[in-house]
SETI-124149 format. One record per residue: residue in one letter; x, y, z of N, C-alpha, C, O in turn. Coordinates in steps of 0.2 Angstrom, whole numbers, plus 5000, padded with zeros to 4 digits. Layout:
// residues N
(A (X Y Z) (X Y Z) (X Y Z) (X Y Z))
...
***
This chain:
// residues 250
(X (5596 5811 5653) (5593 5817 5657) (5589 5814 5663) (5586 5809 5662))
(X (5589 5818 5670) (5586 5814 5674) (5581 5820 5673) (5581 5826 5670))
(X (5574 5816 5678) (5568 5821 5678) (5568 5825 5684) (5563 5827 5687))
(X (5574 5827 5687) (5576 5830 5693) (5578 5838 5689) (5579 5844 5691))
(X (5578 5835 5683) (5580 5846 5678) (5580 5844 5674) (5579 5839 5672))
(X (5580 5850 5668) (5581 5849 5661) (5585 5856 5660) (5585 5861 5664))
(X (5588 5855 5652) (5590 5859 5651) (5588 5861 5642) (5587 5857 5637))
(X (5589 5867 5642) (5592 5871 5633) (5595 5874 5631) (5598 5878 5634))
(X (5595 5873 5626) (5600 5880 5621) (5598 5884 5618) (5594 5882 5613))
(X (5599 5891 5618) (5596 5895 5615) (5599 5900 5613) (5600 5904 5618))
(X (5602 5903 5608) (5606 5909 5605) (5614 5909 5611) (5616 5913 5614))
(X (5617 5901 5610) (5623 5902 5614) (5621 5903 5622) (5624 5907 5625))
(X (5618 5900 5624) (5616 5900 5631) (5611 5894 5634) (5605 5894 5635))
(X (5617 5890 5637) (5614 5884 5641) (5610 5887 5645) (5611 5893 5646))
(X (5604 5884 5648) (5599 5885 5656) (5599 5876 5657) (5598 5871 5654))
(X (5600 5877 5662) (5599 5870 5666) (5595 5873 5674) (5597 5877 5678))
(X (5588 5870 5674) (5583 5870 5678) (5583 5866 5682) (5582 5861 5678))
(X (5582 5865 5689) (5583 5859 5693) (5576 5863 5697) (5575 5868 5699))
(X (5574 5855 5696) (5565 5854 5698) (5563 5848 5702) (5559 5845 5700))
(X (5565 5846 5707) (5563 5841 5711) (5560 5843 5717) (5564 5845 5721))
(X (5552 5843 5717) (5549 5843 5726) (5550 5838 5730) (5551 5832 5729))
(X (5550 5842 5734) (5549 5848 5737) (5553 5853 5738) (5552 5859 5739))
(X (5561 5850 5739) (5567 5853 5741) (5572 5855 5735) (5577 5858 5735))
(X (5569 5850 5731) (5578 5851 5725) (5583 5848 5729) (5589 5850 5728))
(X (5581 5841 5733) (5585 5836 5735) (5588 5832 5733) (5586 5827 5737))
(X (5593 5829 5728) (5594 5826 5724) (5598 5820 5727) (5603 5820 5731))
(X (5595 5814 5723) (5601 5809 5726) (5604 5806 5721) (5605 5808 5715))
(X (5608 5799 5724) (5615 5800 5721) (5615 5797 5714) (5620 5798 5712))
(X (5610 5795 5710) (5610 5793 5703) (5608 5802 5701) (5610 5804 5695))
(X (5604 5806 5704) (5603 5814 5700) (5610 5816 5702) (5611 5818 5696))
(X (5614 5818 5704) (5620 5821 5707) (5623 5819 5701) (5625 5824 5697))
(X (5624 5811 5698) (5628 5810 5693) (5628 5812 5687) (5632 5815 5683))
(X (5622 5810 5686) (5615 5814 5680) (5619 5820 5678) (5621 5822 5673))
(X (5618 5824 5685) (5616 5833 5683) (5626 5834 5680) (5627 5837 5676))
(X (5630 5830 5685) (5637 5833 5683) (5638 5830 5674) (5641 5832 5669))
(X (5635 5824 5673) (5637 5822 5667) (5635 5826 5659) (5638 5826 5653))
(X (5628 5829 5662) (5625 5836 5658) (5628 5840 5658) (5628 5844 5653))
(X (5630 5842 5664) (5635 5849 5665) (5640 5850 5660) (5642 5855 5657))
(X (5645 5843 5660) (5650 5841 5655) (5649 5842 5650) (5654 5845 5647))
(X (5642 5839 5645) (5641 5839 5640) (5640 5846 5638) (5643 5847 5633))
(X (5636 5851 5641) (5634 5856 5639) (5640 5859 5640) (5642 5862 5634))
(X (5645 5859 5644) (5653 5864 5644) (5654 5862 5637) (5654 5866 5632))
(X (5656 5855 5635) (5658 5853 5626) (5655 5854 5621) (5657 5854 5616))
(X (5651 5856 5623) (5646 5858 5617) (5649 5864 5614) (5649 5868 5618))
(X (5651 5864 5608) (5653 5870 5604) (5645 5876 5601) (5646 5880 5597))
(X (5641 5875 5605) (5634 5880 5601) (5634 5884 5608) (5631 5889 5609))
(X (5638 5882 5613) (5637 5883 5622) (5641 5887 5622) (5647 5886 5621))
(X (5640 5894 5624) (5644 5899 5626) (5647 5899 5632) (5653 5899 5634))
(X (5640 5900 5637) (5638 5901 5644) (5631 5896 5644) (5626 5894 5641))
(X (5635 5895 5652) (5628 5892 5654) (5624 5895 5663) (5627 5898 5668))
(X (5618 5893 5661) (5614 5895 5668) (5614 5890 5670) (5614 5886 5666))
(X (5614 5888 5679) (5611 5885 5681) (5606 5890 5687) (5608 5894 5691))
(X (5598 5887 5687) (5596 5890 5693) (5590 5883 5692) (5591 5877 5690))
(X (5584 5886 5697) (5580 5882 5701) (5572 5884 5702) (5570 5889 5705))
(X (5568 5880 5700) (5561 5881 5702) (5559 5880 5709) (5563 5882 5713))
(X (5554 5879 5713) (5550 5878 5716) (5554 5881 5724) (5557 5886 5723))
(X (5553 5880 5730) (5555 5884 5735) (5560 5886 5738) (5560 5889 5744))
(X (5566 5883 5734) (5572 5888 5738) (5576 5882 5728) (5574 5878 5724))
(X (5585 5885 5728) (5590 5883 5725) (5589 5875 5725) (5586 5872 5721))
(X (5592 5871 5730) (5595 5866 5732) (5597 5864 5740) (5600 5867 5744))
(X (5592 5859 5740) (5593 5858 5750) (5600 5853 5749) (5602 5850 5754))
(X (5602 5851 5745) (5609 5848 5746) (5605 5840 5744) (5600 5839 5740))
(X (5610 5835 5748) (5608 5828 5747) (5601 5825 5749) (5598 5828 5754))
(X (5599 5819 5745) (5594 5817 5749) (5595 5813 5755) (5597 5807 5755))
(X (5593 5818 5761) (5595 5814 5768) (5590 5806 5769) (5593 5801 5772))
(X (5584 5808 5768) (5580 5801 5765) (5583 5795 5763) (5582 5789 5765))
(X (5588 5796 5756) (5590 5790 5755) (5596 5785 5757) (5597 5779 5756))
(X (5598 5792 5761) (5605 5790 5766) (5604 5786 5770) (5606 5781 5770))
(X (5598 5790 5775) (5597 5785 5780) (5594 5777 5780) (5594 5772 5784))
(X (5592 5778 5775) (5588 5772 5772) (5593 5765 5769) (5592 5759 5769))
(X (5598 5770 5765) (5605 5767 5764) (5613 5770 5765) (5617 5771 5760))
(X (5613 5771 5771) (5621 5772 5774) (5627 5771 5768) (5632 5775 5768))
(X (5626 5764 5764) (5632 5764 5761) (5631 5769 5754) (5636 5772 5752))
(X (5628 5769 5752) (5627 5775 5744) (5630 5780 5749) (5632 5785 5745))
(X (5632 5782 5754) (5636 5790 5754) (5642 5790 5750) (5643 5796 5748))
(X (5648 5786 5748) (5653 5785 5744) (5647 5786 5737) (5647 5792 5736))
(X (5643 5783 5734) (5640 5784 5729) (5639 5794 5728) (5640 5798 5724))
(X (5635 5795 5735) (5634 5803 5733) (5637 5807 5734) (5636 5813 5733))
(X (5643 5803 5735) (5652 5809 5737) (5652 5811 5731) (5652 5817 5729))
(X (5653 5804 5727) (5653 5803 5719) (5651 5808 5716) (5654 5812 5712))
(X (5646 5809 5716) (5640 5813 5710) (5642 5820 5717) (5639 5825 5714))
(X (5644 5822 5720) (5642 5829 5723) (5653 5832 5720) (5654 5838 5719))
(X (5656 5828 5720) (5664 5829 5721) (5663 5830 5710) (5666 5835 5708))
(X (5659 5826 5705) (5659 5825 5699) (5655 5833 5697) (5657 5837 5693))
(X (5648 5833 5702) (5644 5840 5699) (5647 5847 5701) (5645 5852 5698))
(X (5652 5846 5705) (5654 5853 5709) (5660 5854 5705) (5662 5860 5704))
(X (5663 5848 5701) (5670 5850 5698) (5667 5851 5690) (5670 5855 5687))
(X (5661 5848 5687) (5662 5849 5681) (5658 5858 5678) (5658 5861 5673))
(X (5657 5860 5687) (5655 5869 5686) (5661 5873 5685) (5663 5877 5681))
(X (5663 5870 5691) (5671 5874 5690) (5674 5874 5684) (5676 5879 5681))
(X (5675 5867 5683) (5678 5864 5678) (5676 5866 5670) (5680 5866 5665))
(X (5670 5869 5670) (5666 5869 5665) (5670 5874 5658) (5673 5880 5659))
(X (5670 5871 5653) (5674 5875 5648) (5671 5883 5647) (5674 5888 5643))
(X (5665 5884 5649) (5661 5890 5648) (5660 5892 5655) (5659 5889 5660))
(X (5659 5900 5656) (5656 5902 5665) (5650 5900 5663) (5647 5899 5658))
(X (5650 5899 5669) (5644 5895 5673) (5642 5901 5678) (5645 5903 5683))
(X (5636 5904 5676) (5632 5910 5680) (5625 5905 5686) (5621 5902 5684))
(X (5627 5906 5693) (5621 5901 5696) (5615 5907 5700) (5616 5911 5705))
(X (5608 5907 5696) (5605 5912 5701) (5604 5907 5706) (5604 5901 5705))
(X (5602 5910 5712) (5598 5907 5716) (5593 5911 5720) (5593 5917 5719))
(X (5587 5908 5724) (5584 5912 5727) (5583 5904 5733) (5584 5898 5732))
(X (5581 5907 5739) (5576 5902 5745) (5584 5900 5747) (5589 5903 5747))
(X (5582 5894 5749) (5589 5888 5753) (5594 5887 5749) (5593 5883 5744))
(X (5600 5891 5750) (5605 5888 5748) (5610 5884 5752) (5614 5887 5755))
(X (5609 5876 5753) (5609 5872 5758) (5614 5865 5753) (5612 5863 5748))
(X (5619 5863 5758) (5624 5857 5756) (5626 5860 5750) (5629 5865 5748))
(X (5624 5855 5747) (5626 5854 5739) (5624 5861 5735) (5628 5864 5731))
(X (5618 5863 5736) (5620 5870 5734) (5622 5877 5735) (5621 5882 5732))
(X (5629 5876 5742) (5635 5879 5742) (5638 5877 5737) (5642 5881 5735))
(X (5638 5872 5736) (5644 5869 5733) (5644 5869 5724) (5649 5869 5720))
(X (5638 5869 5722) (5637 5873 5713) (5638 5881 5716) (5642 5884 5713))
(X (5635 5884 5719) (5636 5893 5720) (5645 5893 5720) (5649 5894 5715))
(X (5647 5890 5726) (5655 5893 5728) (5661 5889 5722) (5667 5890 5721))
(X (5655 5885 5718) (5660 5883 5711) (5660 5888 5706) (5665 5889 5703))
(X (5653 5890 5705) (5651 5894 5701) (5656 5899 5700) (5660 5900 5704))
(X (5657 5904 5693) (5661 5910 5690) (5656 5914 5694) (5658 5918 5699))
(X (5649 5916 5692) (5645 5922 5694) (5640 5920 5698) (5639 5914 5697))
(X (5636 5923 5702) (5632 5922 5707) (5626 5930 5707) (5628 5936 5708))
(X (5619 5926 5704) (5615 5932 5706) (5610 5930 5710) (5605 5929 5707))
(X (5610 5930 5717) (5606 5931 5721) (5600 5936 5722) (5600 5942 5723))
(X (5591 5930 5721) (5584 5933 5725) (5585 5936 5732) (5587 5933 5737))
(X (5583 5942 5732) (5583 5944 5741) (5581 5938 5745) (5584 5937 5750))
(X (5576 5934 5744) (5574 5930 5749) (5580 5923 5748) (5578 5918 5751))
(X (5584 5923 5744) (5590 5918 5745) (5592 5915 5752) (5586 5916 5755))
(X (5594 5914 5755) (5596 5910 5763) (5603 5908 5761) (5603 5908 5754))
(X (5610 5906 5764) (5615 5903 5763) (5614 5900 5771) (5614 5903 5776))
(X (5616 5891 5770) (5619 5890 5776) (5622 5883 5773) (5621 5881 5767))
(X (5625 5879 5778) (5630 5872 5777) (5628 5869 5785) (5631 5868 5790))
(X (5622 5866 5784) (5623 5862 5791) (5625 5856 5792) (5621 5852 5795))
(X (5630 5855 5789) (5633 5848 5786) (5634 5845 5793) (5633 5839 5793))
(X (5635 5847 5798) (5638 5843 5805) (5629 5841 5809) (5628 5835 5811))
(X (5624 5846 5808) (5619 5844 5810) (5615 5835 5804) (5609 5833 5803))
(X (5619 5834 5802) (5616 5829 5795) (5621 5825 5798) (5620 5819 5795))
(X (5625 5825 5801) (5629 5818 5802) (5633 5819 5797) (5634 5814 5794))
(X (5637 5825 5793) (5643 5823 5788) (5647 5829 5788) (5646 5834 5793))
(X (5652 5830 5782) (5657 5834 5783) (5657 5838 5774) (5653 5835 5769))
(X (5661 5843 5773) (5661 5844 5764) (5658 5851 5763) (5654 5854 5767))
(X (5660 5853 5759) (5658 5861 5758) (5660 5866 5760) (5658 5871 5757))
(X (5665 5866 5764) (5669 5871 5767) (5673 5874 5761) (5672 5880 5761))
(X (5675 5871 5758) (5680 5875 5752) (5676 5878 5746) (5678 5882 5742))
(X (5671 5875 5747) (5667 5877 5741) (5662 5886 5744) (5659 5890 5741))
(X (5663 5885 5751) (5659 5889 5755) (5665 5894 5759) (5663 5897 5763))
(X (5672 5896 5757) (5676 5898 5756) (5678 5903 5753) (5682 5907 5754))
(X (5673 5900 5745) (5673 5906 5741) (5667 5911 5739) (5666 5914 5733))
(X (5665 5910 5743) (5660 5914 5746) (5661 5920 5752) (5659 5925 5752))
(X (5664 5916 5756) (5662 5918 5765) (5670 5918 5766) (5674 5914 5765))
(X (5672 5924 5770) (5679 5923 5773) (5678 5917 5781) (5674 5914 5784))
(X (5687 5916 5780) (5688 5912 5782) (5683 5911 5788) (5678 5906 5788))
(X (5684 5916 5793) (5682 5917 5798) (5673 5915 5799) (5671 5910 5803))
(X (5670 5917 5795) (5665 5916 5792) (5662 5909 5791) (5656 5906 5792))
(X (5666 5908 5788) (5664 5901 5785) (5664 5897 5792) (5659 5894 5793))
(X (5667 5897 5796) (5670 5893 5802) (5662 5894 5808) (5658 5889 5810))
(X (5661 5902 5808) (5656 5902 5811) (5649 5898 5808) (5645 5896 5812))
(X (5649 5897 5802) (5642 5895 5798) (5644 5887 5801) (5641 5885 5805))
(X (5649 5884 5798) (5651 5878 5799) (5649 5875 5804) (5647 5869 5804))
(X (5650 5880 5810) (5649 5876 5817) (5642 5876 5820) (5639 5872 5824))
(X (5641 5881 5818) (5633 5882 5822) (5627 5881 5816) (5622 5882 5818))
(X (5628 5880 5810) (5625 5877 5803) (5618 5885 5804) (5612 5884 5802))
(X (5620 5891 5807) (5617 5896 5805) (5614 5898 5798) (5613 5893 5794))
(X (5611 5902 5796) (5611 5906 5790) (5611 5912 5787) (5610 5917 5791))
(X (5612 5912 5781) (5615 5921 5781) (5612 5922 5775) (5612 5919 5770))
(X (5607 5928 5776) (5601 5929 5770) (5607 5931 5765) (5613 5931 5767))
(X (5603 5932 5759) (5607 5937 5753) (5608 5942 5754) (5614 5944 5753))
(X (5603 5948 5757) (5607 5956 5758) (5612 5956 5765) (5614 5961 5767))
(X (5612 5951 5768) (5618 5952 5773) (5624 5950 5770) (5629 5953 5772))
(X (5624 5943 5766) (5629 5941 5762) (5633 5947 5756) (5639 5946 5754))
(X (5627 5954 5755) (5633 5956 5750) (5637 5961 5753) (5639 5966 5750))
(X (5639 5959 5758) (5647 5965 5759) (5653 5959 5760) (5659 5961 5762))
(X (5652 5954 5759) (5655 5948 5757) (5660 5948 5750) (5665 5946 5749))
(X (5654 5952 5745) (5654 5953 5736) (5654 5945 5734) (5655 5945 5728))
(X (5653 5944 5734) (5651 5935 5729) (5646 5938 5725) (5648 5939 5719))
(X (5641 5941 5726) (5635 5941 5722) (5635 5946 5718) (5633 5952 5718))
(X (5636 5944 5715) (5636 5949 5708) (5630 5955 5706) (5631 5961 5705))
(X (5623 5953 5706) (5617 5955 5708) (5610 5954 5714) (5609 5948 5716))
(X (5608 5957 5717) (5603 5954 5721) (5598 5959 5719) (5598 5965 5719))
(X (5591 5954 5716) (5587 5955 5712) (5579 5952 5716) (5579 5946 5719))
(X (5573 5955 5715) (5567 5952 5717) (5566 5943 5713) (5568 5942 5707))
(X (5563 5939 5716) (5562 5932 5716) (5562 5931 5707) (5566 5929 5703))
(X (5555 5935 5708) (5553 5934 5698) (5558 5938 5693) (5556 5938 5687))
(X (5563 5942 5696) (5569 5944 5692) (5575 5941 5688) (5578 5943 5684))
(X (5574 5933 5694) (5581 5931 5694) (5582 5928 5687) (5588 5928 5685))
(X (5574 5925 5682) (5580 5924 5678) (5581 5928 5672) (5586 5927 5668))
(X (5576 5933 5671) (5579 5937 5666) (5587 5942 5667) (5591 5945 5663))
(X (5586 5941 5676) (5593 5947 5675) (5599 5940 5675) (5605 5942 5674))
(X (5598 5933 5676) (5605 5928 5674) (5606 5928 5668) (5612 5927 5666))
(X (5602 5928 5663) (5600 5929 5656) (5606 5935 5653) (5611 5935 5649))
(X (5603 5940 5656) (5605 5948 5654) (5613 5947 5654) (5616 5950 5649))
(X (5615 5944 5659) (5624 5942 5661) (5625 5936 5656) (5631 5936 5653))
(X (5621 5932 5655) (5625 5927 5650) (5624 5930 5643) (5629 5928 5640))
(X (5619 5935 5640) (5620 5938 5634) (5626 5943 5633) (5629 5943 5628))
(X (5627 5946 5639) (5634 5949 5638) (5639 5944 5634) (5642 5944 5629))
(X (5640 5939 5641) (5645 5933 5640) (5645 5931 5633) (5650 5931 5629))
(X (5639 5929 5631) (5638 5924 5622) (5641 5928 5618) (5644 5926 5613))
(X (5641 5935 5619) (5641 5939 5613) (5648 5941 5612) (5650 5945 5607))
(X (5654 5938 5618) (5660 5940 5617) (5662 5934 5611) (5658 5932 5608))
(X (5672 5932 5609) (5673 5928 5605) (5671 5922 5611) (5672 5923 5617))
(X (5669 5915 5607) (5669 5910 5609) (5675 5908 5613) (5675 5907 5619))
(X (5680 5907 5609) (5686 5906 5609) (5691 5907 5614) (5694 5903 5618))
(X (5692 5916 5614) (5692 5918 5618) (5690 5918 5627) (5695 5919 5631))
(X (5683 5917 5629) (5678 5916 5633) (5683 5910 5635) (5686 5910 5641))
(X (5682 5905 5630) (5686 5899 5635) (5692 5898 5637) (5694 5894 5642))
(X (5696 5902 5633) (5703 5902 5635) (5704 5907 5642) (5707 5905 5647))
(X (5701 5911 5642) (5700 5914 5650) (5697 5909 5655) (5701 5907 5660))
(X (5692 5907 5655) (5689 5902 5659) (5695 5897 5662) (5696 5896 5668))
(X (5699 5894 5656) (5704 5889 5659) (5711 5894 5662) (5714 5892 5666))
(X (5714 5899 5660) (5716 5904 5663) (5715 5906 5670) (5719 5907 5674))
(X (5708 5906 5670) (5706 5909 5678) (5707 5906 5683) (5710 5907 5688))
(X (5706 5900 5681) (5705 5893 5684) (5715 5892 5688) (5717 5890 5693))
(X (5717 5894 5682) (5725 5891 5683) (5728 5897 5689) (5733 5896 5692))
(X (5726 5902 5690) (5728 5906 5695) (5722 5907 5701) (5722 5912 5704))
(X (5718 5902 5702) (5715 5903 5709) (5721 5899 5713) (5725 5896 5710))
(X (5721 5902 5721) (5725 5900 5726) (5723 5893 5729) (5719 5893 5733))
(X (5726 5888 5727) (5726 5882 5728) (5720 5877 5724) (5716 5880 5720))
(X (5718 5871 5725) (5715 5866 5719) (5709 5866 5722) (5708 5861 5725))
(X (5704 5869 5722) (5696 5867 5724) (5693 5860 5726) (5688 5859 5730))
(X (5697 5856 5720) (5694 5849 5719) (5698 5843 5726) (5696 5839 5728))
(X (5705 5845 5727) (5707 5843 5732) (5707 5846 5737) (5711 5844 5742))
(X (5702 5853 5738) (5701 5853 5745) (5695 5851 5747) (5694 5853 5752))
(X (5692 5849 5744) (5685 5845 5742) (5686 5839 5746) (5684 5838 5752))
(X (5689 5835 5741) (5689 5829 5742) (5692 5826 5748) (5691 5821 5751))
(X (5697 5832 5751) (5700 5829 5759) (5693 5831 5763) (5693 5829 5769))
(X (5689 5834 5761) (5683 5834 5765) (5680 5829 5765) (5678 5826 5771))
(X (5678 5827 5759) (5675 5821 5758) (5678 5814 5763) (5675 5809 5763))
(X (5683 5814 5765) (5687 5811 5770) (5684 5808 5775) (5683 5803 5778))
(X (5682 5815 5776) (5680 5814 5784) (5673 5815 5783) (5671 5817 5788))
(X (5668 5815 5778) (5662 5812 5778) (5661 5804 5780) (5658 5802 5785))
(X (5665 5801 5776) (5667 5795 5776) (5668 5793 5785) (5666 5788 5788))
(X (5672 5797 5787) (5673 5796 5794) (5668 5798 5799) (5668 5796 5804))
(X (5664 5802 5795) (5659 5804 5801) (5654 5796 5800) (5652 5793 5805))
(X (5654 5794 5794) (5645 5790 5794) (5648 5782 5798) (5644 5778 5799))
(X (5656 5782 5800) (5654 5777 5803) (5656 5780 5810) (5661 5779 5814))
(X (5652 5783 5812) (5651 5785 5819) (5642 5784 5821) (5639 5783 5816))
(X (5640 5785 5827) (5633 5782 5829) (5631 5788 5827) (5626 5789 5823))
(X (5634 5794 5830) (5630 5802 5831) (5629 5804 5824) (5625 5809 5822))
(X (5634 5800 5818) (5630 5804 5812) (5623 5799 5810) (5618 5800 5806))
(X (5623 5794 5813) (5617 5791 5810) (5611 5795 5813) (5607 5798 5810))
(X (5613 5794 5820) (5606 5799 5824) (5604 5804 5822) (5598 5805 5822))
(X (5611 5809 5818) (5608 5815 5816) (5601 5814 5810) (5596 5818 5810))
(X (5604 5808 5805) (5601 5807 5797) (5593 5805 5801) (5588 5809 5801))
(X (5594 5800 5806) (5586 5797 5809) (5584 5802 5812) (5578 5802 5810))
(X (5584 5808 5815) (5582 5812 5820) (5579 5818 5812) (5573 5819 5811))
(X (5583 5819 5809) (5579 5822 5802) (5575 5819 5799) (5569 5821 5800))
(X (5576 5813 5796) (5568 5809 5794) (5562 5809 5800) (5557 5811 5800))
(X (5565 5806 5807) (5558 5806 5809) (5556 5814 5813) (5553 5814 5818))
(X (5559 5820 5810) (5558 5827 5811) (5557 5829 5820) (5553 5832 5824))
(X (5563 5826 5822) (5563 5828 5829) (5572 5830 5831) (5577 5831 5827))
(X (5571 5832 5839) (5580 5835 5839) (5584 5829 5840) (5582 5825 5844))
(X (5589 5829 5837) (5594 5822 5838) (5595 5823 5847) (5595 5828 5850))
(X (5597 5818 5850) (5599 5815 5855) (5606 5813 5855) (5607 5810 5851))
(X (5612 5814 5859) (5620 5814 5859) (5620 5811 5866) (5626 5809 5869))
***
C-alpha cells in the first residue's frame, strides 16, 4: 500500500481514497501501487463494488511532472503504472463508481473515462493538457466521456470543461455539492452490493465484451507517441517551463 491512498471494506464495498498534496500527483512507483490495489480489491470476493474518489483540492492532476523532468527516462516506467491503473478499472471484476470534485487532469481522465459510473462535485473541472506537458495519452480514455469532436477541441487547446457544462455530455451519472460526493458515491454502491454478487460480475465482464473497440489498445497506441513526444526538445521545454512555473518558449 503506498502513502499516496488507502483503502477499505465495508458491508461489500471497496473505497479507495487518493491523498497526495498538494495535487494528487502521483509518480511512477504510486501509479503501480494504486493499479496493483485496484486488482486485488476487483479479486477479492467480500468486494462487491468499489469507490474510487479523492481528498484535498481537486481528483487527480495526472503524473508527477516534477519527477519526469528530473528523470526523462521513468516516462516508460509511468506509461507503466498509468496503462496498468486505467486497465485494472476497466478491467476491474466489480463496477468501479469514480466521484470526483476540483481538477480532473491527465491521469484522472483516464480512471473517470475507465470508470463504469461517474458522480461529479459542481466544482469538478475536466481538461487533458497533455500536449502543454510535453506528452501524448488519454484521448481514448477521454472519448468516453466527451464526443469525438470534443475531445479533439479539449485536446488541442488543453481547455477546461466545468461539471454542469459537461452534463449534456451524460457521463455523469450525478452532480452533487463538494461535501455530498461521498455519501451520494456510497448510496450507488449500496445499490450495487446489494444485487447477487455473481451476477454483478458476470455483467461487468459482459459490458466490457460489447464496448466498441479495445480501450487498452487504443491506449497504448497513444502511449506511442508519448514516447515519441519525450524524445523531442519542445516536450522537454514544456516539463522545465512547468517546474520553473513560467510560459514555455518554441
Amino acid at each position: 500500500m503506498s502513502n499516496a491512498f488507502t483503502s477499505q471494506i465495508k458491508d461489500g464495498i471497496a473505497e479507495l481514497v487518493i491523498c497526495k498534496p498538494p495535487v494528487n500527483a502521483l509518480d511512477s512507483n504510486e501509479w503501480l501501487s494504486l493499479a496493483a490495489t485496484i486488482d486485488e480489491l476487483g479479486a477479492n470476493p467480500e468486494v462487491r463494488v468499489l469507490i474510487i474518489r479523492s481528498e484535498g483540492r481537486g481528483f487527480c492532476a495526472g503524473v508527477d511532472i516534477k519527477e519526469l523532468d528530473a528523470h526523462p527516462e521513468r516516462i516508460v516506467k509511468v506509461n507503466a503504472g498509468n496503462y496498468a491503473t486505467f486497465k485494472a478499472i476497466h478491467r476491474c471484476q466489480v463496477p468501479v463508481i469514480v466521484g470526483v470534485h476540483g481538477f480532473v487532469l491527465g491521469g484522472g481522465i483516464g480512471m473517470t473515462g475507465a470508470a463504469d459510473i461517474v458522480v461529479a462535485s459542481r466544482c469538478a473541472t475536466f481538461a487533458l493538457p497533455e500536449v502543454d506537458r510535453g506528452a501524448m495519452g488519454g484521448g481514448a480514455h477521454l472519448q468516453r466521456l466527451f464526443p469525438v469532436q470534443k475531445v479533439r477541441y479539449m485536446f488541442f487547446t488543453g481547455e477546461t470543461v466545468t461539471a454542469p457544462d459537461a452534463m449534456q455530455y451524460g457521463f455523469i451519472e450525478q452532480l452533487v455539492e463538494r461535501d455530498e460526493l461521498p455519501a451520494a458515491t456510497r448510496a450507488i454502491a449500496e445499490k450495487i452490493a446489494a444485487k447477487s454478487p455473481a451476477m454483478i460480475r458476470i455483467a461487468k465482464e459482459a459490458l466490457n465484451g460489447i464496448e466498441d473497440g479495445n480501450l487498452e489498445d487504443k491506449y497504448r497506441w497513444e502511449q506511442g507517441f508519448t514516447l515519441e513526444a519525450y524524445t523531442m526538445p519542445d516536450s522537454a521545454e514544456t516539463r522545465r517551463a512547468f517546474v520553473e512555473k513560467r510560459d514555455a518558449s518554441f
